[in-house]
C-alpha positions in Angstrom: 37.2 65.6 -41.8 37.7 63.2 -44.9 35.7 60.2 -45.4 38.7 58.3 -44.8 38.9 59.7 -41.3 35.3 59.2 -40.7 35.7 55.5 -41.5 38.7 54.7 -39.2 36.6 57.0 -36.1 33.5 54.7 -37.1 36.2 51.3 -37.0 37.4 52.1 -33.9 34.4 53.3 -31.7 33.1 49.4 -33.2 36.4 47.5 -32.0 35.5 49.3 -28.5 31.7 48.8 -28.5 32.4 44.9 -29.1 35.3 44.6 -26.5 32.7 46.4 -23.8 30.4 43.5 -25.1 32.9 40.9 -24.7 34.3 42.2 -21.5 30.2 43.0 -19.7 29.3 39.4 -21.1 32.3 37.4 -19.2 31.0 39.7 -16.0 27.6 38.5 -16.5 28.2 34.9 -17.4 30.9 34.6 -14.2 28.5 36.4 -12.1 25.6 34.6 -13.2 27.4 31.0 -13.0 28.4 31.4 -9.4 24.8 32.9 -8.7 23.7 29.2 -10.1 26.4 27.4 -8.5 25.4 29.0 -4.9 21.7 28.1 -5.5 22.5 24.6 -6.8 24.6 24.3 -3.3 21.2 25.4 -1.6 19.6 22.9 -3.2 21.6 20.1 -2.3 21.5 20.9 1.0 18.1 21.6 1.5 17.5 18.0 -0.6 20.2 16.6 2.3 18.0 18.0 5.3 15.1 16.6 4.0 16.4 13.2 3.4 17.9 13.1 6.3 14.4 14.3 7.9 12.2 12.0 6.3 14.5 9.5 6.0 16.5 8.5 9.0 19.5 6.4 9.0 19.4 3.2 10.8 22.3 1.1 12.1 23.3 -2.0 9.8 24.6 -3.8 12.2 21.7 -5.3 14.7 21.9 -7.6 17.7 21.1 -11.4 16.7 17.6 -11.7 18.4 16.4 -15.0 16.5 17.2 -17.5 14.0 16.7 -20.5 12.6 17.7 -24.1 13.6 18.9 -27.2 11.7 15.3 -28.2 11.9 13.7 -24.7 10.6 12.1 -23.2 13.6 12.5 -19.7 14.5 14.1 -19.7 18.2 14.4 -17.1 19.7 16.6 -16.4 23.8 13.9 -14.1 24.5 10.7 -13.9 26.6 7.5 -14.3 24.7 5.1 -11.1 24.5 1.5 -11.6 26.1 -0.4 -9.3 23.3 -2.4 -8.1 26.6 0.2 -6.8 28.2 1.7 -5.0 25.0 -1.5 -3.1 25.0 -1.6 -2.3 28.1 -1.0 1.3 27.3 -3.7 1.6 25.4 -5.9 0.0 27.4 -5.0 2.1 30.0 -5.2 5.8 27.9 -8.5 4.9 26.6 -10.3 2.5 29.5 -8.4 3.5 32.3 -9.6 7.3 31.9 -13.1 6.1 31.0 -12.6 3.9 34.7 -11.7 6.8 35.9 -14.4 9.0 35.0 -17.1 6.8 36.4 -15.3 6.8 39.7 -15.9 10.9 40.6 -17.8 13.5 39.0 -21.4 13.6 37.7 -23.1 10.7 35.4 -25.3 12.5 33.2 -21.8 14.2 32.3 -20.5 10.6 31.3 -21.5 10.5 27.8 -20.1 14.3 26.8 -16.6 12.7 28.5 -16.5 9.5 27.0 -16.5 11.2 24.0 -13.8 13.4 24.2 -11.9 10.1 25.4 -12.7 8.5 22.4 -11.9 11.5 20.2 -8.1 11.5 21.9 -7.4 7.6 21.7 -6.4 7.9 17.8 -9.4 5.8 17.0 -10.1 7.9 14.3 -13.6 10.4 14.1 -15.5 8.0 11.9 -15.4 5.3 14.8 -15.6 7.8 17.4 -19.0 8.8 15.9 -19.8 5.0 15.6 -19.1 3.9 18.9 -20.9 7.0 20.0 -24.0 5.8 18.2 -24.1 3.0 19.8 -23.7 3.7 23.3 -26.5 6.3 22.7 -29.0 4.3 20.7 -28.6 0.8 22.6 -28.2 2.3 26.4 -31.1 3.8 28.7 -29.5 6.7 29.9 -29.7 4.1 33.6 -27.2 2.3 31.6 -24.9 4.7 30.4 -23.8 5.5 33.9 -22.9 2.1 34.8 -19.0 1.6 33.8 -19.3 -2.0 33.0 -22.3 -2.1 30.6 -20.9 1.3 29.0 -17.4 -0.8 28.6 -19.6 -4.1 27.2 -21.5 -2.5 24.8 -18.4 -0.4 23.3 -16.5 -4.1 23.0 -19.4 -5.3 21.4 -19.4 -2.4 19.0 -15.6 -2.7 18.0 -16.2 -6.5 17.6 -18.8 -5.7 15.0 -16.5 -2.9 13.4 -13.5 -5.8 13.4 -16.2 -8.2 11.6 -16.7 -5.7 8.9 -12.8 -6.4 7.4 -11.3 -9.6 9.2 -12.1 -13.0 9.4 -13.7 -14.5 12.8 -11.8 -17.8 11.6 -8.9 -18.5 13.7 -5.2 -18.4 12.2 -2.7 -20.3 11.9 0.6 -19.1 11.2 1.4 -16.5 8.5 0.9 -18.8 5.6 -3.1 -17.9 6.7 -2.5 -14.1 6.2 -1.1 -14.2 2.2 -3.5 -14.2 -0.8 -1.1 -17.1 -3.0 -0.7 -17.1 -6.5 -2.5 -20.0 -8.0 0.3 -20.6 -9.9 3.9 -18.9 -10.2 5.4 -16.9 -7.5 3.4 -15.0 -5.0 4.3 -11.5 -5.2 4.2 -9.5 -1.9 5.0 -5.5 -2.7 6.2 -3.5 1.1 5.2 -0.2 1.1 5.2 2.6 3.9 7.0 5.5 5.4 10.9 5.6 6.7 11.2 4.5 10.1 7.3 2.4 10.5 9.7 -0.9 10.4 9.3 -1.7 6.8 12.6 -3.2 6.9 12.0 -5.4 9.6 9.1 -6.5 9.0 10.4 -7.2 5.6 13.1 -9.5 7.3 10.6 -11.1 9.9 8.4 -12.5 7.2 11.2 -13.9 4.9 12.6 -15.8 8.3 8.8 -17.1 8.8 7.9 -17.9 5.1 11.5 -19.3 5.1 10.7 -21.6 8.2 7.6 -22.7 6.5 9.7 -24.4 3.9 9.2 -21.1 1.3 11.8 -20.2 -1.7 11.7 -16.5 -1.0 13.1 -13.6 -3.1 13.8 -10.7 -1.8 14.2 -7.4 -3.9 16.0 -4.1 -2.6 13.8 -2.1 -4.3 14.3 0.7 -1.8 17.3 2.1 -4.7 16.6 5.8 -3.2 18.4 5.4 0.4 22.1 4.6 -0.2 21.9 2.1 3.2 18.5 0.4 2.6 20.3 -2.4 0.7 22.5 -3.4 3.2 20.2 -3.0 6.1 18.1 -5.2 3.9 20.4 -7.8 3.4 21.3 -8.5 7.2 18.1 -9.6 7.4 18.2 -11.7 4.5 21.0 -13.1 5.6 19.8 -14.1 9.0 16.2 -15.2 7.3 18.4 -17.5 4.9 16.7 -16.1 1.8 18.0 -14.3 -1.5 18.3 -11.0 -1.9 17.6 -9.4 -5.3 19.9 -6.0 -5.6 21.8 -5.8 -8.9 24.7 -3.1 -9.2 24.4 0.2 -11.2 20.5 -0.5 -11.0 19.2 2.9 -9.6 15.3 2.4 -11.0 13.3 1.0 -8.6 10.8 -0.4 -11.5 13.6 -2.2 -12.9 14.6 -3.6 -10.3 10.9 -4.5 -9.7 10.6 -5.6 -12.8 13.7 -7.9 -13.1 13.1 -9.6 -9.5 9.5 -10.9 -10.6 11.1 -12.2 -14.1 13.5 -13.9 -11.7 11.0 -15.5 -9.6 9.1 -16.5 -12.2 11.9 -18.2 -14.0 13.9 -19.8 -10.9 10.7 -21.1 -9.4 10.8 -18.8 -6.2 7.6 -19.1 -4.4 7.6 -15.5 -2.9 9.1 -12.9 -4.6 8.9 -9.6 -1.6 9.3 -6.3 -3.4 10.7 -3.2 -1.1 10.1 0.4 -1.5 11.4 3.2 -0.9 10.4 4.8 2.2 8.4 8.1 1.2 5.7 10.7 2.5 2.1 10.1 1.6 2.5 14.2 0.9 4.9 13.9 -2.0 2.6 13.0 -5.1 5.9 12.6 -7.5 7.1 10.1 -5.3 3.9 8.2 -5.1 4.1 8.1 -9.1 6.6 6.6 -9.0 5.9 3.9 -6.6 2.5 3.4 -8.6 4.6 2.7 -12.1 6.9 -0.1 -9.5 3.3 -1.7 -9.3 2.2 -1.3 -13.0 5.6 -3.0 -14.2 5.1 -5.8 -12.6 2.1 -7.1 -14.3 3.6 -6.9 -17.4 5.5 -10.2 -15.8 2.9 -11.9 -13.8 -0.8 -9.7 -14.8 -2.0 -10.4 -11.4 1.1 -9.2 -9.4 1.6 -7.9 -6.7 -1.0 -10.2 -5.4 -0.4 -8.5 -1.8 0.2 -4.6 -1.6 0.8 -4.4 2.3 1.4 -0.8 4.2 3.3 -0.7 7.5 2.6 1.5 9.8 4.0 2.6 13.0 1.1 2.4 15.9 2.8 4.9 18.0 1.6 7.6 14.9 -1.5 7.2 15.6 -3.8 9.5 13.5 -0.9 9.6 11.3 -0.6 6.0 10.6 -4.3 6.2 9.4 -4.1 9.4 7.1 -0.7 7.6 5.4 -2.1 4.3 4.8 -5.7 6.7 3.6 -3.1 8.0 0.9 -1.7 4.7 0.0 -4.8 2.7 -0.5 -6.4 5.5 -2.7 -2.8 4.9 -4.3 -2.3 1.4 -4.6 -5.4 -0.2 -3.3 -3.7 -1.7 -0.4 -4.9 -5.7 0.4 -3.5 -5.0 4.3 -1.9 -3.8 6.8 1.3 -4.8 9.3 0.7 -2.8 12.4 4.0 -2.5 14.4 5.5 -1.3 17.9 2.4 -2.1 19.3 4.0 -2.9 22.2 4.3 -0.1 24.6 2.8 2.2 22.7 -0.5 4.1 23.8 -1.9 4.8 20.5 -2.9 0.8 19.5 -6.4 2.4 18.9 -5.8 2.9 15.8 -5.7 -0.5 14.7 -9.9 -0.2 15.0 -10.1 3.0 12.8 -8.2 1.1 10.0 -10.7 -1.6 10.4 -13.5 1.1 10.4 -12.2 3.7 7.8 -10.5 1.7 5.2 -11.7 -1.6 5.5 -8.9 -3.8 5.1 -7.9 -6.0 7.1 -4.4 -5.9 9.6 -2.6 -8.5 8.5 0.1 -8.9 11.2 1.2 -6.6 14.7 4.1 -6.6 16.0 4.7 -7.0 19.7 8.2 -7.4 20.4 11.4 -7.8 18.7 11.9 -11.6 18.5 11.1 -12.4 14.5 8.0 -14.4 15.6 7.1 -11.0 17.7 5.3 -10.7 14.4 2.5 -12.6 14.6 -0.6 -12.7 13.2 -3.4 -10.5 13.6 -6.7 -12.2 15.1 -9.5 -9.6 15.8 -10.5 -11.6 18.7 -7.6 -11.9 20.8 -6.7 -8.3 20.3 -10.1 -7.1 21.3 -10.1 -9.2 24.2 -6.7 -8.2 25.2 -7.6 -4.6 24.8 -10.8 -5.5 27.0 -8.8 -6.9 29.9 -8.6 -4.5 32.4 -4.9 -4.5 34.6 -6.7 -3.0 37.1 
């Protein structure tokens, strides 16, 4: 075979070897592109179960339940809540078994049941242990099978664990619950899990602060949930205040950011930050909530000069273990303990008190806007205390 032959056989098994190359790398790329198109479809729908998990959609539209008159007062057409009888499921799951363990069975038992009572009343194991101590170190064992001193000295002892965290000074009106700037706007930053009644609550205190004769601000900084700014603005709306939620702004810091500089240059005198409702479980999310706080110092240094969790009593031991993560977080100033009425899990309202330390700011008990009220230590252990029996 000539040279020349050998060059043309060489030519054309090239020309072939790069059209296989051509034609296997346009079956790998297509192949590999709808491969990455199917997982990116998993994605999205495994993103949208989870949102729609952790974050469930609530109605925009709510019933009218309260406003406020020509003269500023919340009114309201419904019944006002006794806090007594909005505990008196929890009264009844943790006193009314304890009642009804002194009625039958044998006393030197008692102390092994009350326990177990305490343990399953989401008070939390730290004040179970506490409350324990106390019965066992202050009571003859004569006294520890009589129902009424066992049930005074375990008042006593949540009094005491109430006195650690909250004032014994009586309130008067929310005003009395917020640490206030000494000058500037007061910077109150709403943080909790989807569906504890962050948004309410959010509403409920503008309308109060807003009945007290309060310029409030009101920033949608929930930019993660495509409905939290109109939910949030019904409530504005029916508060009378302003709502902060700029267009095209999907950063949550800048929004943070930009509704501070706002206050501070319109004069508001509460600026209320939302968040965006997210899992004590997901760290990145909790980063990101963390740099909403940092930003805003760089307006006002000592803002937010309230970092209040909401929680929804009827999670009980869950309730405490978020606002655990939180604090260690954000190094909450308090708490706003709703659906306390009705639910049988207001126990845990003590093992905030005793675990954490910081004090409940405001419970709420029904859903008139002043159903909010503020928290006195006092009246809810008394109310807890008063037996329905």
């Amino acid at each position: 075979m000539s040279p020349g032959h050998e060059q043309q056989i060489e030519l054309l098994f090239g020309l072939a070897a790069l059209l296989l190359t051509v034609i296997f790398g346009a079956i790998f790329f297509s192949f590999w592109k709808r491969i990455r198109s199917e997982q990116k479809a998993q994605t999205n729908k495994e993103l949208t179960h989870e949102v729609k998990r952790e974050m469930p959609t609530m109605a925009v539209e709510e019933p009218v339940i309260a406003h406020i008159d020509s003269s500023g007062h919340v009114v309201s057409d419904l019944p006002s809540v006794d806090l007594a009888d909005a505990l008196r499921k929890t009264e009844e799951n943790l006193f009314g078994r304890i009642r009804s363990l002194f009625k039958s069975g044998d006393s030197n038992q008692h102390l092994d049941d009350i326990e177990e009572i305490l343990y399953t009343s989401d008070l939390g194991p730290i004040t179970v242990q506490r409350l324990m101590a106390a019965l066992q170190d202050k009571l003859s064992r004569k006294e520890r099978a009589d129902y009424d001193t066992v049930r005074d000295a375990l008042k006593e002892e949540i009094k005491n664990i109430f006195a650690g965290s909250h004032s014994s000074a009586p309130t008067s009106g929310i005003l009395s619950k917020i640490n206030f700037a000494t000058t500037g706007p007061t910077v109150l930053m709403i943080v909790g899990v989807n569906g504890a009644g962050k948004t309410t609550s959010i509403g409920k205190i503008s309308a109060q602060l807003a009945a007290e004769g309060k310029k409030v601000l009101v920033a949608a900084g929930d930019t993660f949930r495509a409905a939290a700014g109109g939910q949030l603005k019904v409530w504005t709306d029916r508060a009378q205040v302003e709502i902060f939620s700029p267009e095209g702004v999907t950063d949550p810091s800048a929004v943070a950011f930009d509704a501070v500089a706002k206050g501070k240059a319109q004069n508001y005198d509460i600026v209320i930050v939302d968040t965006a409702g997210r899992l004590h479980t997901q760290a990145n999310l909790m980063e990101e909530i963390k740099k909403m706080k940092r930003v805003m110092t760089k307006v006002i240094p000592e803002a937010p000069h309230e970092t209040l969790i909401v929680l929804d009593a009827n999670s009980g031991q869950n309730a405490l273990m978020q606002a655990k993560e939180f604090h260690n977080a954000l190094e909450l100033t308090g708490a706003v303990l709703t659906k306390m009425d009705g639910t049988a899990k207001g126990g845990v309202a003590v093992g905030l008190a005793q675990e954490l330390q910081i004090p409940i700011k405001l419970i709420g008990v029904g859903e008139r806007i002043q159903d909010l009220r503020t928290f006195s230590a006092q009246e809810f252990v008394d109310s807890l205390f008063q037996s329905h029996v």
